[in-house]
C-alpha positions in Angstrom: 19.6 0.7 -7.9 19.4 3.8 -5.2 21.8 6.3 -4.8 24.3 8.2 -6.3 26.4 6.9 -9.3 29.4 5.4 -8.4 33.0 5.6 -9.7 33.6 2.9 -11.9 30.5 1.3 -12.0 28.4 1.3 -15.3 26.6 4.5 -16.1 22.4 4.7 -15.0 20.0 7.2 -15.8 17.3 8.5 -13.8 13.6 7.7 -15.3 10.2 8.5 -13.9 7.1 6.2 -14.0 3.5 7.3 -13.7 0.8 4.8 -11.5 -2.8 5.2 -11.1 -3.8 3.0 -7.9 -7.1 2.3 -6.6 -7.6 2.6 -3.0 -6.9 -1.0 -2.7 -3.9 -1.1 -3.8 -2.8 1.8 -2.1 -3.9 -0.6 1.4 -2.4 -3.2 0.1 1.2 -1.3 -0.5 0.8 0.1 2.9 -0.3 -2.8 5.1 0.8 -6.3 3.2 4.0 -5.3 1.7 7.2 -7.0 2.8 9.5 -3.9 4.0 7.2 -1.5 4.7 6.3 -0.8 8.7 5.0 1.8 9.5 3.6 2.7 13.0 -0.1 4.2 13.2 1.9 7.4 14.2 3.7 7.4 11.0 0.5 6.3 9.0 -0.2 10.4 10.6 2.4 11.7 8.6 2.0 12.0 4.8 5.3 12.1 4.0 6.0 8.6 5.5 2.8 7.2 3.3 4.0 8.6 0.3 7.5 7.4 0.8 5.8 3.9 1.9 3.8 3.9 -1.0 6.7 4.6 -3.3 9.0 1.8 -1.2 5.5 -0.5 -1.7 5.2 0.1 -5.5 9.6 -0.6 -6.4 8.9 -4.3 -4.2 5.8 -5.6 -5.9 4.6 -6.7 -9.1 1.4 -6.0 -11.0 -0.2 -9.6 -10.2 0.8 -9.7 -6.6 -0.1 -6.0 -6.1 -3.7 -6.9 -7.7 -4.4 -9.8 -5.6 -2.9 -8.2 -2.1 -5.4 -4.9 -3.0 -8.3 -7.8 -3.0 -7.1 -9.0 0.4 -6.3 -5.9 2.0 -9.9 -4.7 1.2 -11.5 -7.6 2.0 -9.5 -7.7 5.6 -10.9 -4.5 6.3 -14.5 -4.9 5.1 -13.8 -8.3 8.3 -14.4 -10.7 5.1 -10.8 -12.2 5.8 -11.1 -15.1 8.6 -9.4 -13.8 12.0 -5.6 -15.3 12.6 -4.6 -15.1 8.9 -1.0 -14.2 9.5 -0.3 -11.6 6.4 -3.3 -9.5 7.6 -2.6 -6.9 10.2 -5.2 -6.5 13.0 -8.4 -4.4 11.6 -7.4 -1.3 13.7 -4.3 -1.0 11.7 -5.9 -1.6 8.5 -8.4 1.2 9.7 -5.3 3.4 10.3 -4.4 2.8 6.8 -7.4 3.4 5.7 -7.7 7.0 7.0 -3.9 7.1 5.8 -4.8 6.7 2.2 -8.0 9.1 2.2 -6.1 11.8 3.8 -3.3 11.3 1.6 -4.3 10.4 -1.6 -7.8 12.0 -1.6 -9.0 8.0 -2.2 -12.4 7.1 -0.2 -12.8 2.9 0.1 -15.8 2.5 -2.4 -18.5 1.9 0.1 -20.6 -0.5 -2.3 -17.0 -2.5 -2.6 -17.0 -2.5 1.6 -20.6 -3.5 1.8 -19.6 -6.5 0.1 -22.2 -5.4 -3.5 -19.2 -5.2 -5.7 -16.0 -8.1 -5.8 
């Protein structure tokens, strides 16, 4: 699936895909997908988000990415009880947080936070 053709295997072609995420599901990819661990130093580097984000989106599916961007925003709004052992601690989640605005330009919808809109 990644890298270089090989001799002798059968031939692959390279194909783009296009995703619009929501800021949730940009949290989600960074902080509750299996694989991807990245430090809150590397959460500094937009490079390693992107490339996180990109690692995030080839390991999930479309349900589970739509239910883990409801639980990744709902862990950070402190709506998710304490201990739950997928969530990351909430400074982490803030790290992310930060990551994705910087990154992707995406602001957590504040209404959504506030707990007006689920």
């Amino acid at each position: 699936m990644f890298g270089d053709v090989e001799p002798g295997e059968v031939a692959r072609v390279e194909v783009s895909a296009r995703a619009c995420l929501s800021f949730g599901e940009l949290l989600a990819l960074l902080t509750l997908t299996p694989g991807v661990n990245l430090s809150v130093e590397e959460l500094g580097d937009d490079s390693e988000v992107r490339y996180a984000v990109w690692f995030g989106m080839l390991a999930s599916d479309t349900t589970t990415l739509d239910m883990a961007a409801e639980l990744a925003v709902d862990a950070l709004a402190g709506r998710v009880r304490a201990g739950r052992s997928q969530v990351p601690p909430r400074e982490y989640l803030r790290a992310a947080a930060r990551a994705v605005t910087r990154t992707f330009g995406l602001a957590a919808p504040s209404a959504h936070l506030a707990g007006a809109v689920r």
